[in-house]
Steps between C-alpha positions, in 0.01 A plus 500: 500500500582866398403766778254656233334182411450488851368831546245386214395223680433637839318802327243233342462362784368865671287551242352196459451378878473824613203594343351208600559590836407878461137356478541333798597806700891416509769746458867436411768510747787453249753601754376140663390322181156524642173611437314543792153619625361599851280318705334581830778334737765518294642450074425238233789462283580300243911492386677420155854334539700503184854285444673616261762282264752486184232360343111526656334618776324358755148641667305401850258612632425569896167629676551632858328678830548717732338540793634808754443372792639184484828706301529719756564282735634166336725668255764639753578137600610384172776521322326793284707784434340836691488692211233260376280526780195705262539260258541128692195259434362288691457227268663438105446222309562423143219530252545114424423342824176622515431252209693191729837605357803528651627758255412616143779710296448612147756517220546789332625565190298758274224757559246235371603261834437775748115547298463080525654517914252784553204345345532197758620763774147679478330184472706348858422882644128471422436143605749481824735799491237790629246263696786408722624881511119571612438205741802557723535853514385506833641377822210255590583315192892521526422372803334192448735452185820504762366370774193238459776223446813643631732199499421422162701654148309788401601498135486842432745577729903440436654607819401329794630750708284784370182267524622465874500850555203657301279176634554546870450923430146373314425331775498810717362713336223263434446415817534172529451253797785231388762781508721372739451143339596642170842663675576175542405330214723763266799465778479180390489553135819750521701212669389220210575778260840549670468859529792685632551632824446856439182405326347287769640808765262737296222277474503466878529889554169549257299231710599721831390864328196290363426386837494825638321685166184656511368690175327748785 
């Protein structure tokens, strides 16, 4: 697909979601593909990933979270490169499996398919989308989202590594009693997984700066 078709595609996109979003007290980050808002612990965001090919484009949709405490603390352990520390998130999930999805990509292929993708975009925002955004913005709810049933999937997660990590940093901060059963419950989950060394080493480092962490 020509660059300026393109161009023409992701501009109708801005216009038409981001409006929508405006309302909603969003702002785009176009430098991310985001639009994002504030919220008292942390961001809201909600992200716009475009394919491009010879001969259509492709469109998904993510929402995501971040929370700074759990960031600034989780986020040096990953794999996450440093100059993204202000940006990381504590959780991102597409837009889809909030509706019991795995995935949901549209095809694109004229101005009048990015109007029909944002009409059901809004819709998915309004009825899951923003409710989630609102409900878990907080780490009492991440919490108990991560760590209620910690050797279970947690489909809104992809990397089990990161759930690891951010869960056992929730649980902290959170103050829970089952902390030291949850370091080994996700030491557990890291070897199923098969996670490499160097990730299990810095998994094992957080637990002993958690141990020792007070927020005083």
């Amino acid at each position: 697909m020509p660059k300026t078709n393109q161009q023409a595609l992701e501009s109708r996109l801005d216009g038409e979601l981001g409006s929508f979003l405006a309302a909603a007290g969003f702002t785009p980050r176009p430098e991310l593909n985001q639009y994002r808002r504030s919220a008292e612990e942390g961001f809201q965001c909600v992200i716009h990933s475009w394919s491009h090919y010879d001969d259509i484009s492709m469109l998904e949709i993510h929402v995501g979270i971040r929370l700074d405490a759990v960031e600034g603390l989780a986020f040096p352990m990953t794999n996450g490169l440093p100059g993204f520390v202000p940006d990381s998130m504590t959780l991102v999930t597409p837009l889809a499996k909030l509706r019991g999805r795995r995935h949901h990509r549209y095809k694109i292929e004229s101005e009048k398919d990015v109007e029909e993708a944002v009409d059901e975009i809004k819709k998915w925002l309004k009825e899951d989308g923003l409710p989630f955004l609102e409900k878990y913005s907080n780490l009492e709810a991440m919490d108990a989202l991560f760590n209620d049933q910690p050797a279970k999937l947690l489909p809104y997660i992809h990397n089990a590594a990161n759930r690891c990590l951010r869960g056992i940093t929730l649980a902290k901060l959170t103050g829970r009693d089952n902390f030291e059963r949850l370091v080994r419950i996700y030491r557990q989950q890291l070897e199923l997984q098969h996670a490499t060394d160097v990730t299990r080493e810095k998994y094992e480092r957080l637990v002993e700066f958690l141990r020792a962490y007070s927020e005083n």
